[in-house]
Backbone as JSON, one array per atom type, in Angstrom:
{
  "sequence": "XXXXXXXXXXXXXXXXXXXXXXXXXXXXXXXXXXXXXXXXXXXXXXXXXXXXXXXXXXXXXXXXXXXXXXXXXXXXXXXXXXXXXXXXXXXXXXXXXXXXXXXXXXXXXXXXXXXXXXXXXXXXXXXXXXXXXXXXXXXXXXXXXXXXXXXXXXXXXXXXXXXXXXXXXXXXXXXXXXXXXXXXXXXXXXXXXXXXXXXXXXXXXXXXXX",
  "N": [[75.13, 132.17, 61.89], [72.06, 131.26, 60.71], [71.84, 128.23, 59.2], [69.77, 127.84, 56.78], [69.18, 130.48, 56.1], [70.71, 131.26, 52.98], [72.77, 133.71, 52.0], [74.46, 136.44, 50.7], [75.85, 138.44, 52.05], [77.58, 141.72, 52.57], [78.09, 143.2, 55.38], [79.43, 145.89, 56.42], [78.74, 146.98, 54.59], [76.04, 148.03, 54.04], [74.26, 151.31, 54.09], [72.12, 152.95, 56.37], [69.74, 154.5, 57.62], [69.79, 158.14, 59.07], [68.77, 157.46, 61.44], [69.29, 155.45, 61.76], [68.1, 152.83, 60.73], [67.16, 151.05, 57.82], [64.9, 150.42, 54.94], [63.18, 147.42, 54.76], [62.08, 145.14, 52.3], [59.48, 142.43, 52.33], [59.09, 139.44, 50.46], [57.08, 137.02, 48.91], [58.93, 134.1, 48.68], [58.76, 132.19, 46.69], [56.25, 132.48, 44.58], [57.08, 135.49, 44.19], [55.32, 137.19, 45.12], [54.98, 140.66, 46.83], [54.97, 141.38, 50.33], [54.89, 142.9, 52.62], [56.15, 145.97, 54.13], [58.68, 146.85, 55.84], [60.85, 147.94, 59.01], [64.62, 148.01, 59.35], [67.07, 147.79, 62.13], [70.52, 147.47, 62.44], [70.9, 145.77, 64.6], [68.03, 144.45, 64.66], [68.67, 143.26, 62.66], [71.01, 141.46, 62.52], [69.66, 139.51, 64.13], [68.08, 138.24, 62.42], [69.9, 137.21, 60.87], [71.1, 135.47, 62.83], [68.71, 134.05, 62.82], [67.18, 133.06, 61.25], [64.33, 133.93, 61.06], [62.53, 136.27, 60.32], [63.02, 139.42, 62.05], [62.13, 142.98, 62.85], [62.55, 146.54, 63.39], [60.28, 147.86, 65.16], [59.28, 151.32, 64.73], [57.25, 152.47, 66.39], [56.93, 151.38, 68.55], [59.45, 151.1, 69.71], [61.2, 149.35, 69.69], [62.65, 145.91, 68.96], [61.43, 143.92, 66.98], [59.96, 140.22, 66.89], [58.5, 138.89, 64.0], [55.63, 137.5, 64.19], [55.67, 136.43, 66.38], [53.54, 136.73, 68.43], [51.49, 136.49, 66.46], [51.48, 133.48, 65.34], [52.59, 134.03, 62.97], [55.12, 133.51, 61.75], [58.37, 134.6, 60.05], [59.62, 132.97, 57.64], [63.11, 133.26, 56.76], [64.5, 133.16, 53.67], [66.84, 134.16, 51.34], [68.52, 136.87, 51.16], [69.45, 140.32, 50.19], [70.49, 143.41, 49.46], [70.08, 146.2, 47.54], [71.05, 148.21, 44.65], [72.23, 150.35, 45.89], [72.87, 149.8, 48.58], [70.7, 150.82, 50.5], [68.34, 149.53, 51.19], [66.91, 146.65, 51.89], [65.55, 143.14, 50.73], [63.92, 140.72, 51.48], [63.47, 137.47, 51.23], [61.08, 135.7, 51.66], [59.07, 132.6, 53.55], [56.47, 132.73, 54.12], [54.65, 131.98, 56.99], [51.76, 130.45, 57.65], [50.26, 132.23, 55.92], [49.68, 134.64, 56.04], [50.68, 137.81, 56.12], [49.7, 140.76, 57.25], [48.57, 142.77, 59.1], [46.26, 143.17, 59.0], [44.76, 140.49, 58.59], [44.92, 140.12, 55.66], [47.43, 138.23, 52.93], [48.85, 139.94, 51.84], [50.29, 143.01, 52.83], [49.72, 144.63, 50.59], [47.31, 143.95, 49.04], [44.96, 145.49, 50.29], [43.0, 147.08, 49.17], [42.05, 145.51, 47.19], [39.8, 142.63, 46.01], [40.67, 140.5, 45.79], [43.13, 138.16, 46.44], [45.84, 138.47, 45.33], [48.72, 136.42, 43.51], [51.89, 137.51, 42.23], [53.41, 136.68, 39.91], [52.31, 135.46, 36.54], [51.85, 132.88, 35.79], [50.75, 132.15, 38.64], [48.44, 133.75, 39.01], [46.9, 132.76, 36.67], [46.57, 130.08, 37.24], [44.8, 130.67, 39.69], [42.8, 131.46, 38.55], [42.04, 129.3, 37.03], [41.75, 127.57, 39.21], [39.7, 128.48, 40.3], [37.61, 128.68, 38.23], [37.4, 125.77, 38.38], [36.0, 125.49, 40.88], [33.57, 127.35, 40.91], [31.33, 126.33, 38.61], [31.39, 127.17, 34.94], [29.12, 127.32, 32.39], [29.61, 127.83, 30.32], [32.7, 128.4, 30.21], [35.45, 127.68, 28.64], [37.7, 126.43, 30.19], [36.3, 125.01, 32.18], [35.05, 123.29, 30.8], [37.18, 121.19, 30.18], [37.86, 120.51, 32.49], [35.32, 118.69, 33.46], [35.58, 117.08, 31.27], [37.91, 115.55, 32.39], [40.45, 113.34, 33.19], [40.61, 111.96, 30.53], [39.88, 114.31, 28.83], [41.3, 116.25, 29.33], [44.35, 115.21, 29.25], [44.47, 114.65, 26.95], [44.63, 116.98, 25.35], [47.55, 118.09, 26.6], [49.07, 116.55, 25.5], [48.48, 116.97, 22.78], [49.47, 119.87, 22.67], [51.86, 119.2, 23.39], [52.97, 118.17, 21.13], [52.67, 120.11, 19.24], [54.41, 122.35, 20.65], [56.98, 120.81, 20.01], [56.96, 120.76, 16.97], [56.82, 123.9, 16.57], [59.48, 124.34, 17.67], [60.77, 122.71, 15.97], [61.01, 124.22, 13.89], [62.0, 126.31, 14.68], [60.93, 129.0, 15.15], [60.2, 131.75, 16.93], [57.84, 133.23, 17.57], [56.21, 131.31, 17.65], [56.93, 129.19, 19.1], [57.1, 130.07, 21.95], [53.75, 131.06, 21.65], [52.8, 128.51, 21.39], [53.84, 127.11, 23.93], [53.3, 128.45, 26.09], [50.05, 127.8, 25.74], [50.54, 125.0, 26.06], [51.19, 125.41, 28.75], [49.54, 126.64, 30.29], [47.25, 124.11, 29.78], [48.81, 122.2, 31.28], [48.5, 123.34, 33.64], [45.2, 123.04, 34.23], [45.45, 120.63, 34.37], [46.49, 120.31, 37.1], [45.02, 121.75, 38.72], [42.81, 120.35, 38.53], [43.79, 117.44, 39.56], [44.04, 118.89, 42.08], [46.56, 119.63, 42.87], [48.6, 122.25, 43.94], [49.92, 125.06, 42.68], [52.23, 125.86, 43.59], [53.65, 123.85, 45.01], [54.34, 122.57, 43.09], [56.85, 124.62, 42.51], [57.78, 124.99, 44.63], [59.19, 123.16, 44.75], [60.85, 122.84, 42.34], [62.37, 124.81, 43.39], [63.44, 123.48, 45.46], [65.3, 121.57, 43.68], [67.2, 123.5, 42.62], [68.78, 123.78, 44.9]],
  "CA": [[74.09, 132.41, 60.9], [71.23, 130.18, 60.39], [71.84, 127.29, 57.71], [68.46, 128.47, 56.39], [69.05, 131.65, 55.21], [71.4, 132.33, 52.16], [73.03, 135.41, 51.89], [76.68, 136.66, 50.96], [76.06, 140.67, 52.87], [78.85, 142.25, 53.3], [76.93, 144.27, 56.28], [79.89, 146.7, 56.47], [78.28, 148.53, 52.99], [74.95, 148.56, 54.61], [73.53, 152.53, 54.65], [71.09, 153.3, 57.6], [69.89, 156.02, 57.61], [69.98, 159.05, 60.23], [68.41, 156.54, 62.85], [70.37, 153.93, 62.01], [67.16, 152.03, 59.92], [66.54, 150.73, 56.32], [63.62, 149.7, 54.81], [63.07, 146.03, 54.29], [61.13, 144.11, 52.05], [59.42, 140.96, 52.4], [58.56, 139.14, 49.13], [57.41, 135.77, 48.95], [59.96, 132.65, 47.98], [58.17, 131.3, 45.59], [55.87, 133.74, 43.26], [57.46, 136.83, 43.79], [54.35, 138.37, 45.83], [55.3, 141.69, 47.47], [54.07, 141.15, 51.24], [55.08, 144.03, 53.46], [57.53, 146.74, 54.24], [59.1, 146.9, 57.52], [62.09, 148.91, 59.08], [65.42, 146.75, 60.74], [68.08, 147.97, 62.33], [71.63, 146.13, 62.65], [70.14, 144.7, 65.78], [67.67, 143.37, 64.07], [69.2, 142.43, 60.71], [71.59, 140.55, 62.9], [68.81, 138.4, 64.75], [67.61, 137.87, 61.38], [70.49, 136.2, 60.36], [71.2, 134.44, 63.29], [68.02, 132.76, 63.65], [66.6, 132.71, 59.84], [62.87, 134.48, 61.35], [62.3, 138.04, 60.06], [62.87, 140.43, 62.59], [62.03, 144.02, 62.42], [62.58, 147.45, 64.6], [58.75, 149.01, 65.62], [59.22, 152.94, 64.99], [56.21, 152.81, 66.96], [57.11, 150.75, 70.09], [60.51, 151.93, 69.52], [61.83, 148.2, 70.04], [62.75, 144.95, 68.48], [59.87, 143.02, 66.74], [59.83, 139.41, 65.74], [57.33, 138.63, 63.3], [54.88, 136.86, 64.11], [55.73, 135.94, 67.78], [52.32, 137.07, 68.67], [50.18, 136.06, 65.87], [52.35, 132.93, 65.05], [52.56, 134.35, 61.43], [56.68, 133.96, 61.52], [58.25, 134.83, 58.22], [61.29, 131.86, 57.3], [64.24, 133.85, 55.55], [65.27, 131.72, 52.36], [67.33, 134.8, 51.12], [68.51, 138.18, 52.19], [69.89, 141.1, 49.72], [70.19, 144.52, 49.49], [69.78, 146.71, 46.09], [72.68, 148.58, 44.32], [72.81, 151.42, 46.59], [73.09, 149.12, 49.45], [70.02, 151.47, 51.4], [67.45, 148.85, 50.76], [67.14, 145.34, 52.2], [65.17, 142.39, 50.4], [63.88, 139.13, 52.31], [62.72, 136.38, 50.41], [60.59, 134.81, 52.87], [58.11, 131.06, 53.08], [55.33, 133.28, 55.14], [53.77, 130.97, 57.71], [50.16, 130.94, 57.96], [49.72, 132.74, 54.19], [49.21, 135.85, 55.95], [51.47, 138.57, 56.65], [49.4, 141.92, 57.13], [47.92, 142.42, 60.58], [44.45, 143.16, 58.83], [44.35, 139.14, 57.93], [45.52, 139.79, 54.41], [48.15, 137.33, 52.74], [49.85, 141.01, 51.66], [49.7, 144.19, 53.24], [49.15, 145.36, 49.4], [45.89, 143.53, 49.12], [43.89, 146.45, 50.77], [41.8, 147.59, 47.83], [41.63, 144.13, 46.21], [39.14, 141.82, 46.47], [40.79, 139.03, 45.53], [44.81, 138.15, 46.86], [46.91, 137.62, 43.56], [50.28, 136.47, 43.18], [53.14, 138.2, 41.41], [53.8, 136.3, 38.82], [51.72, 135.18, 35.37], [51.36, 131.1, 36.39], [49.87, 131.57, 39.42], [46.9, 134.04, 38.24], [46.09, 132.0, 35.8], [46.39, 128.86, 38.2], [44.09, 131.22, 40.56], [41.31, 131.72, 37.92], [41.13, 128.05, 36.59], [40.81, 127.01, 40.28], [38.47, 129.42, 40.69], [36.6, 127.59, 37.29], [36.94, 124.83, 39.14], [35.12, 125.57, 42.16], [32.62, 127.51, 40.78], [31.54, 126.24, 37.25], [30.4, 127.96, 34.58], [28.63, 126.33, 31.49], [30.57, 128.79, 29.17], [33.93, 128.27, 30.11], [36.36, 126.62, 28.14], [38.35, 124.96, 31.61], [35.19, 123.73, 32.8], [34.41, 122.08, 30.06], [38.28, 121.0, 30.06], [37.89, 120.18, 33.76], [34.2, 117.89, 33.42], [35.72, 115.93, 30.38], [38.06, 115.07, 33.3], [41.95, 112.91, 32.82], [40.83, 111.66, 29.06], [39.87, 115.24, 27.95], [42.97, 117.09, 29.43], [45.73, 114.68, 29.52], [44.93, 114.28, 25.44], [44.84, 118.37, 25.08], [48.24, 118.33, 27.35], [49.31, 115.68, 24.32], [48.68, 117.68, 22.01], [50.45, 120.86, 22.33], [53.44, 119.13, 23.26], [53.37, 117.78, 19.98], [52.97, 121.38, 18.77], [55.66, 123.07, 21.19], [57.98, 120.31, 19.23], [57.02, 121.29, 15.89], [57.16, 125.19, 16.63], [60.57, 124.04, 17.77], [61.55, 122.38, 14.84], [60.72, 125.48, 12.56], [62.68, 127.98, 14.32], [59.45, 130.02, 14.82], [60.2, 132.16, 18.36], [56.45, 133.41, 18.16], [55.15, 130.37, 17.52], [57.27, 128.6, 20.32], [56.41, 130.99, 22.94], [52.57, 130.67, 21.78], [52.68, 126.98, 21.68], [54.18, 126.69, 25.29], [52.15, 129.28, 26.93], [49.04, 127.04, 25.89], [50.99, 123.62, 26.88], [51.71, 125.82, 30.46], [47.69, 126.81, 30.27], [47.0, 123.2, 29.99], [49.3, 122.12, 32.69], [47.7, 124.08, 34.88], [44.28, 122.73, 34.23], [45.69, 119.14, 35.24], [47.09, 120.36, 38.22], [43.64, 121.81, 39.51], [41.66, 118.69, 37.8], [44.26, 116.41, 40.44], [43.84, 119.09, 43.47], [47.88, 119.8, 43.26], [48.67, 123.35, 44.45], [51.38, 125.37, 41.63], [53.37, 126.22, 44.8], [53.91, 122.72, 45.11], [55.74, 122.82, 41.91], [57.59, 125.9, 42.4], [58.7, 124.34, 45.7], [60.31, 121.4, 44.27], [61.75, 123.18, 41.53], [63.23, 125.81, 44.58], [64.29, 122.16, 46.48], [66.01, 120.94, 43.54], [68.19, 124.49, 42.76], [69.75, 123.46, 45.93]],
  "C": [[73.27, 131.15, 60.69], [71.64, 129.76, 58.76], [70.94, 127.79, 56.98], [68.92, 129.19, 55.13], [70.3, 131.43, 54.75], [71.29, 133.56, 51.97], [74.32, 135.49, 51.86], [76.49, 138.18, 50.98], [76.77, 140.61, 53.13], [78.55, 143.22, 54.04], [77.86, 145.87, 56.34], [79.2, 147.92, 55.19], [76.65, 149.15, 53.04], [74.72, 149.85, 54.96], [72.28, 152.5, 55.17], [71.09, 154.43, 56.98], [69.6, 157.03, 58.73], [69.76, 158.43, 61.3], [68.6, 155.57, 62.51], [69.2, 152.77, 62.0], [67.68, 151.98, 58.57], [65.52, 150.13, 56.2], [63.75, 148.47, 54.3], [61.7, 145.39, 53.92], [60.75, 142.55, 51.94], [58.81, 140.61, 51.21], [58.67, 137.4, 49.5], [58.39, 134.91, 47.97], [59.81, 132.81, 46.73], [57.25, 132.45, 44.35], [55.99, 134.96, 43.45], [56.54, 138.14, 44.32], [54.94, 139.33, 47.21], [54.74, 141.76, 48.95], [53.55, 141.97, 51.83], [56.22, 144.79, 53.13], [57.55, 146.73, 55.77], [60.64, 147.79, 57.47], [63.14, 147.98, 59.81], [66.09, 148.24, 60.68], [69.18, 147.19, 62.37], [71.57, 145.55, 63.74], [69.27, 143.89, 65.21], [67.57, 142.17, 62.97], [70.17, 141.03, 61.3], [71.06, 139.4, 63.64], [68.45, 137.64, 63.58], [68.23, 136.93, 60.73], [71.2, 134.94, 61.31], [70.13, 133.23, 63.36], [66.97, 132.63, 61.7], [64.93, 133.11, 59.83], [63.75, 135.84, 60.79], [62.68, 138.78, 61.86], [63.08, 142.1, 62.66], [62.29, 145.14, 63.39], [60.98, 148.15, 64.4], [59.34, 150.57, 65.75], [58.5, 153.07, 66.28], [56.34, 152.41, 68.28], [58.81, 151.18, 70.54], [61.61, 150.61, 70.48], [61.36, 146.86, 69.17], [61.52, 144.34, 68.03], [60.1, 141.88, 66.17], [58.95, 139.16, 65.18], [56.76, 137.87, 63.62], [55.0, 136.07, 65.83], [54.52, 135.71, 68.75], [51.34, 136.48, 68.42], [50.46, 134.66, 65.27], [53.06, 132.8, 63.53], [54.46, 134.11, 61.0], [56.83, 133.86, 59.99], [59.81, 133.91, 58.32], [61.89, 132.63, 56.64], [64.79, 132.63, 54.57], [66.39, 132.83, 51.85], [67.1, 136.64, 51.51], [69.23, 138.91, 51.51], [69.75, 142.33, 49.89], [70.36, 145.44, 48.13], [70.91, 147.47, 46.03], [72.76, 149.85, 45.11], [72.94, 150.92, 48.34], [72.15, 149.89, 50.91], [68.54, 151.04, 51.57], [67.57, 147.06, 50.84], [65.36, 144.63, 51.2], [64.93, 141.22, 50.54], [62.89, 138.24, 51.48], [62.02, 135.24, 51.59], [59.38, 133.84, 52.53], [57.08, 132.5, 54.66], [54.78, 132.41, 55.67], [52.33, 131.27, 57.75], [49.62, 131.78, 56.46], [49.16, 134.22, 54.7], [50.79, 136.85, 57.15], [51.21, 140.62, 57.17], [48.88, 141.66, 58.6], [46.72, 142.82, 60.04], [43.89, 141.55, 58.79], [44.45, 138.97, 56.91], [46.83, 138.85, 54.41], [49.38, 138.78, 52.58], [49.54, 142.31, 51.97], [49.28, 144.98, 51.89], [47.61, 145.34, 49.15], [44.82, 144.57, 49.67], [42.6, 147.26, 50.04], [41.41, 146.34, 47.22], [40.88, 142.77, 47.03], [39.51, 140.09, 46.8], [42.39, 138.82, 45.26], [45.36, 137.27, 45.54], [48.19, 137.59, 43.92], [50.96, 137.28, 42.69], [53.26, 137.97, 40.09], [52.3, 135.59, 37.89], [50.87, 134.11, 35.58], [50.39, 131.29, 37.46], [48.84, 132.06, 39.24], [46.31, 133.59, 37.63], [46.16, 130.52, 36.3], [45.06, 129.3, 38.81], [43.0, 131.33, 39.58], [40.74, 130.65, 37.44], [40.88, 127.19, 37.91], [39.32, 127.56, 40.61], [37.12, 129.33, 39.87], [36.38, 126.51, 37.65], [35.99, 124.31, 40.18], [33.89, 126.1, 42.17], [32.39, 127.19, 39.02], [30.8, 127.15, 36.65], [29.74, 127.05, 33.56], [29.67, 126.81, 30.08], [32.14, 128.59, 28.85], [34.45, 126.89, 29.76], [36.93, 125.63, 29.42], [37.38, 124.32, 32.34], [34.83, 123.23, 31.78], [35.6, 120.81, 30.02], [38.32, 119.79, 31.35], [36.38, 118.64, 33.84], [34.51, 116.7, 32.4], [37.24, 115.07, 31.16], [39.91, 114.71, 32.33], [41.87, 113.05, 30.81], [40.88, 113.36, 28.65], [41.32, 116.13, 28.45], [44.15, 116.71, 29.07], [45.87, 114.86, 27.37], [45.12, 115.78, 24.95], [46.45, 118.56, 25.3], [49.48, 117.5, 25.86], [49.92, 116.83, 23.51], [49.16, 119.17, 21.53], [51.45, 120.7, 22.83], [53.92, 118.95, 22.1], [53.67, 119.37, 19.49], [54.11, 122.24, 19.58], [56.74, 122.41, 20.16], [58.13, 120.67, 18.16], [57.21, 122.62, 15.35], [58.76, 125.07, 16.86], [61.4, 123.78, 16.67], [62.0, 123.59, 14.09], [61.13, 126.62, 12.72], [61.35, 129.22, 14.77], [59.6, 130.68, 16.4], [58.79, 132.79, 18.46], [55.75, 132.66, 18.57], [55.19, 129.68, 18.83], [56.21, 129.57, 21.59], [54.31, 130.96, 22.91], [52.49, 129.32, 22.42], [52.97, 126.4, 23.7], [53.22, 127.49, 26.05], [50.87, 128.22, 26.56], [49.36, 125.53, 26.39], [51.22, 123.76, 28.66], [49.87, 125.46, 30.97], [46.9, 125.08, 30.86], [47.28, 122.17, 31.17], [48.65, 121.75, 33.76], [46.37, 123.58, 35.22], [44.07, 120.83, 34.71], [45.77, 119.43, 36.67], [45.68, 120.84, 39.03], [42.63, 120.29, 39.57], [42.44, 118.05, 39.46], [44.29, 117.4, 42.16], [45.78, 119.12, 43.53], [48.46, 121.32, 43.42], [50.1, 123.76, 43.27], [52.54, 125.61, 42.39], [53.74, 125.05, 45.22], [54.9, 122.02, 44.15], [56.59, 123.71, 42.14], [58.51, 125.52, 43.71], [59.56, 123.56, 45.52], [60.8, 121.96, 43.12], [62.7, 124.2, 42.3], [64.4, 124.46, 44.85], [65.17, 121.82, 45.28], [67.05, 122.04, 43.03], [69.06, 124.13, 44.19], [69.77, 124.57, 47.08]]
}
């Protein structure tokens, strides 16, 4: 088994079904974005874990597929589960290349949407104050946030730590939860200001879980 991938499958509880498939999903690492679906078999579940690449069975070619062999899109396994009826696999995969759809999307979901979102909360709202970043407006609060540059953020970034502490003090679980959500908000508006990617955090908080 590849060092790589964690996983404690006990493959024996693995249900196939009639043709000796399950469906497997790929979800990225890091924010939780839904990529693809694909089909293995225990041929290919077992490549999968020997070599820590995705590999999938083609209904359609009606043989082995590794991901990305082709387009060099390979998908890294970081983890590998299956859901409580054990008829449902789950690959936590670092997608190479940021795209995993064969249209050129990042997610085969993306097909109606104009604009490729994450999963999770942080990075949308990472994705819209870059997106204030790059294009300004005159209106928006993070460009004004963003133009008054280190002094005007870092002293905002200040100041609702002070307030996370004092919501803290007081016991206040609304208040907390407000208070941090705008100290996250703020964050975030450094981390574009300096050009530092949130998956860059989320990585190094992955690396130091071990």
């Amino acid at each position: 088994m590849s060092n790589f991938l964690k996983t404690n499958l006990d493959l024996s509880k693995i249900h196939y079904d009639e043709r000796g498939l399950i469906p497997a999903i790929a979800q990225d690492y890091l924010d939780g974005t839904v990529l693809m679906m694909a089909w293995m078999n225990a041929e290919s579940l077992q490549k999968t874990l020997e070599t820590g690449q995705a590999w999938y069975w083609s209904r359609s070619r009606q043989q082995l597929w590794h991901k990305g062999a082709t387009s060099g899109h390979f998908q890294q396994v970081h983890q590998l589960r299956y859901d409580c009826d054990s008829d449902t696999l789950l690959l936590k995969i670092e997608q190479i290349g940021n795209i995993s759809c064969h249209t050129g999307s990042r997610s085969c979901f993306d097909v109606n949407d104009q604009q490729q979102e994450a999963a999770d909360a942080l990075s949308q709202l990472f994705g819209v104050i870059c997106a204030r970043r790059d294009n300004p407006s005159a209106q928006s609060y993070t460009c004004k946030l963003l133009n008054g540059g280190d002094n005007k953020i870092l002293k905002k970034i200040g100041e609702e730590s002070a307030e996370v502490v004092m919501a803290c003090k007081d016991d206040n679980p609304q208040a907390i939860a407000s208070e941090v959500a705008d100290l996250f908000y703020h964050t975030l508006v450094a981390l574009a200001h300096h050009n530092v990617d949130l998956r860059d955090v989320y990585a190094e908080l992955y690396r130091r879980r071990g």
